[in-house]
C-alpha positions as CSV (number, residue, x, y, z in Angstrom):
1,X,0.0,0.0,0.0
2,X,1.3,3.4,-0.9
3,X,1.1,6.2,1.3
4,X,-0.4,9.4,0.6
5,X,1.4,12.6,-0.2
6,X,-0.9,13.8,3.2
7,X,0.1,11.3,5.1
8,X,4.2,12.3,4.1
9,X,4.1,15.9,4.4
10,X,2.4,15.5,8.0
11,X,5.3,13.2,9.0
12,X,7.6,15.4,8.1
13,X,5.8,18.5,9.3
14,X,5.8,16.8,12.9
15,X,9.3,15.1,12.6
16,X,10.4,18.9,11.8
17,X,8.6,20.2,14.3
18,X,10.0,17.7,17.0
19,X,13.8,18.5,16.6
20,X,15.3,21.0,18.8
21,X,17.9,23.2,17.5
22,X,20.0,25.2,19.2
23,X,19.8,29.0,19.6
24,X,21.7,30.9,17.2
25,X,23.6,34.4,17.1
26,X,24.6,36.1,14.1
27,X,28.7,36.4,14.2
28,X,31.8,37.4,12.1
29,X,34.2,34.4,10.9
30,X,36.7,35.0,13.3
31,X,34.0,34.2,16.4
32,X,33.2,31.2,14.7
33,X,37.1,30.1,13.5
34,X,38.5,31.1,17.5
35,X,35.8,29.5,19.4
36,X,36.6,26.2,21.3
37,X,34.1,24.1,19.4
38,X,35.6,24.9,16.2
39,X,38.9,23.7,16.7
40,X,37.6,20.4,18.6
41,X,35.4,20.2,15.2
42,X,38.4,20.4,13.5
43,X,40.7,17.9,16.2
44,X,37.9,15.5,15.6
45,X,37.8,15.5,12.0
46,X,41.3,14.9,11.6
47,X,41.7,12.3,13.8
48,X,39.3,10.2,12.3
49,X,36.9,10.5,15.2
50,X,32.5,10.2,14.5
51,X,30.5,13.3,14.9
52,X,29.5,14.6,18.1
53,X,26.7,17.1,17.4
54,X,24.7,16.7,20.6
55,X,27.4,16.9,22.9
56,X,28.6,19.8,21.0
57,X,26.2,23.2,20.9
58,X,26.7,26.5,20.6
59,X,25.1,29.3,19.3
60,X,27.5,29.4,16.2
61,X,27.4,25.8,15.6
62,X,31.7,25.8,15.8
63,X,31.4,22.4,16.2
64,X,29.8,21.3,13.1
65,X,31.3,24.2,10.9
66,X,35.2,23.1,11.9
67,X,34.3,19.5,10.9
68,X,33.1,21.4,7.5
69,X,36.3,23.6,7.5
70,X,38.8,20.3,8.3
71,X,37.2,18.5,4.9
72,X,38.5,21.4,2.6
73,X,41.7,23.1,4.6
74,X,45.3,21.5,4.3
75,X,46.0,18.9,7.1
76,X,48.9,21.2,8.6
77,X,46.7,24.4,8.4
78,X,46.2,26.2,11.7
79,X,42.6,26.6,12.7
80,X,43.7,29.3,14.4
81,X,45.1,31.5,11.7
82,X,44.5,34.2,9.5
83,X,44.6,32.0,6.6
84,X,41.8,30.0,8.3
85,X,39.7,32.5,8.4
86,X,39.9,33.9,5.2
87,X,39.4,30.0,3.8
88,X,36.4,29.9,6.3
89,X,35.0,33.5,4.7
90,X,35.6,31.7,1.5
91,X,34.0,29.0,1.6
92,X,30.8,30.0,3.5
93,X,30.6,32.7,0.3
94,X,30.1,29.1,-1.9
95,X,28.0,27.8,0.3
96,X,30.8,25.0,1.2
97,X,30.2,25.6,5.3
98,X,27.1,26.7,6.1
């Protein structure tokens, strides 16, 4: 038995509405690339480690945006740097990181 495009769109309209998100703030790219959560986004990434989303939240969703950064910056690039943040700035521009 097929289901009924109803019967989908109110599944998804209650599975959306059942997630909690986090707050967010609106920040530049150098909040985002010098908070703790990025570079442990980052740390994780790189060392092969799954995803922690839920134990990770903050309002600028570092977490999940260094594990984004990691996939496209050299392995020996500083998180930290200048260079990072302009790759960051970059990258969000193309819709890369989000």
């Amino acid at each position: 038995m097929r289901a009924e495009k109803s019967d989908l769109r109110d599944h998804k309209q209650r599975r959306d509405r059942d997630r909690e998100q986090v707050d967010t703030l609106s920040c530049s790219a150098a909040d985002i690339v010098y908070s703790p959560h990025f570079a442990i986004g980052v740390a994780d990434l790189r060392a092969g480690a799954p995803p922690r989303f839920d134990e990770m939240q903050d309002e600028y969703w570092g977490y999940e945006r260094g594990r984004q950064w990691a996939v496209l910056a050299p392995f020996t690039m500083d998180p930290h740097s200048p260079t990072a943040i302009r790759l960051f700035e970059a990258a969000e521009q193309r819709g890369w990181i989000i």
